[in-house]
C-alpha positions as CSV (number, residue, x, y, z in Angstrom):
1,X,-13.2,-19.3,9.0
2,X,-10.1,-19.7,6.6
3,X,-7.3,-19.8,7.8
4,X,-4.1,-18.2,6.7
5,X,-1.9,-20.4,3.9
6,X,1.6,-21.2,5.7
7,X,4.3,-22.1,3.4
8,X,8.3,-22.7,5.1
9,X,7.2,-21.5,8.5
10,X,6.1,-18.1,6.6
11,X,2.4,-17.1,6.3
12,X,0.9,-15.6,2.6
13,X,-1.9,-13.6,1.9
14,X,-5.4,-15.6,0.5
15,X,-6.7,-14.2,-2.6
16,X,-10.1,-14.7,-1.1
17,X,-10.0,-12.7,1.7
18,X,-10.0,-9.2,2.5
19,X,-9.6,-7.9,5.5
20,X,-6.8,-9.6,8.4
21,X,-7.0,-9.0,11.7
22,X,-3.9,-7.2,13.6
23,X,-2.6,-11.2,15.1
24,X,-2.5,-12.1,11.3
25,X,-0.8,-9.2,9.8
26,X,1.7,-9.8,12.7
27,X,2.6,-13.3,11.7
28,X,2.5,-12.7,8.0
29,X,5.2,-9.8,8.5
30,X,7.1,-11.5,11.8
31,X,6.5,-8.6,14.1
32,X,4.3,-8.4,17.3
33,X,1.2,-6.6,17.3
34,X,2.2,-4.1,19.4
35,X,5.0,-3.2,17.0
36,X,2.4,-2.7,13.9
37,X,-0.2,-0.5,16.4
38,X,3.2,1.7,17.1
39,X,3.9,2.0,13.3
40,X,0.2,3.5,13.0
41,X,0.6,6.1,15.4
42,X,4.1,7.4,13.1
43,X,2.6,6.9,10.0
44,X,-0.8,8.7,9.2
45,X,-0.6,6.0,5.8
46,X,-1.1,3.3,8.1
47,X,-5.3,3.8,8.5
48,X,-6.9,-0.1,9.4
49,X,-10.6,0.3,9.6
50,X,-12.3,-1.6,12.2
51,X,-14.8,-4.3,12.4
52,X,-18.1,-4.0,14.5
53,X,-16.5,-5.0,17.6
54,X,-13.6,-3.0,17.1
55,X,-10.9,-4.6,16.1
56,X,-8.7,-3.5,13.4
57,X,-8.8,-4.9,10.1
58,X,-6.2,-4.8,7.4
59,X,-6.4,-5.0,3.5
60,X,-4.1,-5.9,1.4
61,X,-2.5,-2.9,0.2
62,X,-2.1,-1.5,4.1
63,X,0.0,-5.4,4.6
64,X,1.9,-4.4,1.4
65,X,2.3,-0.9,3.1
66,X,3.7,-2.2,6.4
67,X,5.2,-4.7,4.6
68,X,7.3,-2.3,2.8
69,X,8.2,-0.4,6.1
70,X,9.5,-3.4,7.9
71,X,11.9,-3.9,5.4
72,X,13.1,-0.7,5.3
73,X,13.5,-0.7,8.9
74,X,14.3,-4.2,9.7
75,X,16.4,-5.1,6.6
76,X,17.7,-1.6,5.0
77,X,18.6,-0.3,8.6
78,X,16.6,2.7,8.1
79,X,15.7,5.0,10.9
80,X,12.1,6.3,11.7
81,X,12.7,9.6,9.9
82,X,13.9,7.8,6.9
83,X,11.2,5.3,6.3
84,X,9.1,8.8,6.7
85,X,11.5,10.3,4.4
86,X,11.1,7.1,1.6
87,X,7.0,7.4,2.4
88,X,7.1,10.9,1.1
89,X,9.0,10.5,-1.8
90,X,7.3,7.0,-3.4
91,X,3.7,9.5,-2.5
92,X,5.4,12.8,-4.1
93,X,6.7,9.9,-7.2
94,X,3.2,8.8,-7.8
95,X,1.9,12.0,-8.0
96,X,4.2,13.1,-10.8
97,X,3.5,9.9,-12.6
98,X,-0.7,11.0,-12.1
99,X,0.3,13.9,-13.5
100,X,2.6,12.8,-16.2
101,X,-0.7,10.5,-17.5
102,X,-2.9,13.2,-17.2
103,X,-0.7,15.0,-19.8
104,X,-0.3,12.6,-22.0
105,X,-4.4,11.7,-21.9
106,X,-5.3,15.4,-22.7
107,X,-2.4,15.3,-25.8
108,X,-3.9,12.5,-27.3
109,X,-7.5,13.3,-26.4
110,X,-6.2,16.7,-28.5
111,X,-4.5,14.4,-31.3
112,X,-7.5,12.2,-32.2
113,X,-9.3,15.3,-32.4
114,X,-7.5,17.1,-35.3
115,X,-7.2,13.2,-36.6
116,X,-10.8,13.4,-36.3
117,X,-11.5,17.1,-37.2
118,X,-9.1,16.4,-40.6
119,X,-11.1,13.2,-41.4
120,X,-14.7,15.3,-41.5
121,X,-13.3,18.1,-43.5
C-alpha cells in the first residue's frame, strides 16, 4: 500500500491515489478524526463514500473541501455559521459563472451561425 508523501513534518496528496481514508485526511489537514466526522454532520458538502468494510474514503476534491474549511475556521477565525455562510456563496458564485458560460456558448453557437448562414448565401 503507498504510503502518504511527508515533506517538513506535513503530509501531501499522491497523484496516484484516489481515495484516503479518514486517519489520512486527518494528518494531511492536522486535525483529529473526530474533528473531520463532526464537520460532516454541519456540512451536507462534506459526503465521503465508503469502502466495503465501511470505512470512509475521501477524494481529492472533499480534502480540498475540508481543506478549505479548516482554514477558514482554524486560520481566518470564522465561526460555524460563517464557514456555512462562505460555502453558500463560493456554490451560489459558481453557479452564476455556469450560467454566465452557458450564455456566452448559446451567443456564439448563434454567431457562427449567421457567420455560417452568410457564407452559404
Amino acid at each position: 500500500m503507498e504510503e502518504l508523501e511527508e515533506t517538513s513534518n506535513e503530509f501531501s496528496l499522491s497523484p496516484e491515489r484516489l481515495f484516503y481514508k479518514i486517519g489520512e485526511v486527518g494528518k494531511i489537514l492536522g486535525v483529529e478524526a473526530h474533528v473531520i466526522r463532526y464537520w460532516e454532520r454541519l456540512f451536507p458538502e462534506i459526503r465521503p463514500s465508503r469502502s466495503k468494510s465501511g470505512q470512509r474514503v475521501y477524494t481529492k476534491k472533499e480534502i480540498d473541501l475540508l481543506s478549505y474549511i479548516k482554514r477558514l475556521q482554524f486560520d481566518e477565525g470564522y465561526t460555524i455559521q460563517g464557514v456555512k455562510k462562505k460555502l453558500q456563496d463560493r456554490k451560489l458564485s459558481k453557479q452564476e459563472v455556469f450560467k454566465k458560460n452557458t450564455e456566452l456558448v448559446r451567443y456564439i453557437k448563434t454567431r457562427l451561425l449567421e457567420i455560417l448562414n452568410s457564407i452559404k448565401t
